[in-house]
C-alpha positions, -999 to 999 in steps of 0.1 A, spaced: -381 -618 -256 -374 -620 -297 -405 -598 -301 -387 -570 -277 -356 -576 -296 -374 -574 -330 -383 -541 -320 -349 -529 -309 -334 -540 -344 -366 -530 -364 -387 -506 -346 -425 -500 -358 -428 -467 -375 -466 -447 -377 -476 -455 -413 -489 -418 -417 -456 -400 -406 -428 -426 -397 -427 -418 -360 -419 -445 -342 -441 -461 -319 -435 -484 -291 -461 -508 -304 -477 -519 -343 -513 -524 -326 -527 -496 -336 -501 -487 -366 -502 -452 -359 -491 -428 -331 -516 -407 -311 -504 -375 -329 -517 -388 -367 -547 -407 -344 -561 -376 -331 -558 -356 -369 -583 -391 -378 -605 -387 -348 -613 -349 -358 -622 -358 -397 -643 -388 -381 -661 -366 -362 -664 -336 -381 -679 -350 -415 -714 -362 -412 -732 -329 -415 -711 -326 -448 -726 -362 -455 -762 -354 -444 -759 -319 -469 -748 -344 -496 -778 -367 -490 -811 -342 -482 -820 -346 -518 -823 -386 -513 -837 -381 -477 -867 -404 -487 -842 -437 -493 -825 -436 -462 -832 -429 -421 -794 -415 -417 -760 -415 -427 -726 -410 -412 -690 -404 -429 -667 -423 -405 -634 -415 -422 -627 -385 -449 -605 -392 -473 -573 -365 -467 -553 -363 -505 -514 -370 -488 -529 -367 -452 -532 -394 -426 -561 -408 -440 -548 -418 -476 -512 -427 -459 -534 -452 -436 -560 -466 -463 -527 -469 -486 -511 -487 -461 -541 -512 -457 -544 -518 -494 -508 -523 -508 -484 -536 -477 -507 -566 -467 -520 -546 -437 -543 -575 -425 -539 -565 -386 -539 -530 -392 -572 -533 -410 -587 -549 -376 -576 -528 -358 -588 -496 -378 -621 -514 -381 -623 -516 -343 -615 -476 -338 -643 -471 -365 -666 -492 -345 -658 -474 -316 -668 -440 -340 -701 -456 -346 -706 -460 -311 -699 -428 -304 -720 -418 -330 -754 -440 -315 -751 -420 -286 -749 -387 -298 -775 -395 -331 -796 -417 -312 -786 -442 -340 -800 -479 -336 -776 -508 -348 -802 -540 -336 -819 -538 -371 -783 -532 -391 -763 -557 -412 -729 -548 -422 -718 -556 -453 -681 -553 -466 -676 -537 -501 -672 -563 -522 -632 -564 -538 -628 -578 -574 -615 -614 -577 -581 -603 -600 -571 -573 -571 -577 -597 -543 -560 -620 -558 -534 -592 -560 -533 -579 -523 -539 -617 -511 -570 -609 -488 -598 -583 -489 -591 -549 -469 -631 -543 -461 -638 -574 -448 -608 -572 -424 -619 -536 -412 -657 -550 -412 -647 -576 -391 -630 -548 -370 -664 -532 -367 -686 -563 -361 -660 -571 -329 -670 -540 -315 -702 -536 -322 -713 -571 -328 -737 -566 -357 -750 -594 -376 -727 -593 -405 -725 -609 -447 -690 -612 -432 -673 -646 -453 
């Protein structure tokens, strides 16, 4: 009952374009979603042009999120980094897990032998931000695809 009030008196907003949204799980409305769901989808043969002249180190690659100067995906990733977006990290890790799954259908792309690993954040900025965006968003991705993970 003081959550529905909460949200009468402050009601969530999409991070990318301040719509408001009937619920923060997904931080976002289906509008800004979709734009993120296209540039998911569209960039790994940009990726796999990128990578042909390294094609020996690696079986495969695959962009999950461009980055979109003032688009959605900066407004998002901003969002993450710099207003303690701890749940919204989970949650985006959890859409990109469901990219990659997706993706292992369409690629024939097997994840038993994979190990996610979150970038690793400096001590002084995580200090900063109080917690470590990739490991939230790889723990996203480990819920949904239940990897083995170097996850803290």
């Amino acid at each position: 009952m003081f959550a529905d009030l909460l949200d009468i008196v402050i009601p969530h907003t999409c991070v990318a374009c301040k719509t408001p949204i009937s619920s923060y799980n997904s931080g976002i409305c289906t509008s800004c979603c979709t734009k993120l769901q296209v540039l998911c989808r569209g960039q790994d043969l940009e990726l796999r042009k990128r990578l042909t002249t390294k094609a020996h180190l690696f079986d495969g690659g695959l962009a999950l999120l461009y980055f979109e100067q003032n688009g959605v995906s900066q407004r998002l990733i901003h969002h993450i980094k710099y207003h303690h977006g701890k749940d919204l990290a989970i949650t985006w890790g959890k859409f990109l897990g469901n990219v990659l799954v997706a993706a292992q259908m369409e690629m024939e792309i097997d994840f038993n032998n994979c190990v996610l690993i979150p970038i690793p954040m400096h001590r002084k900025k995580r200090r900063k931000r109080g917690y470590n965006p990739p490991l939230y968003i790889a723990r996203g991705i480990q819920e949904v695809l239940g990897l083995r993970s170097s996850i803290e």
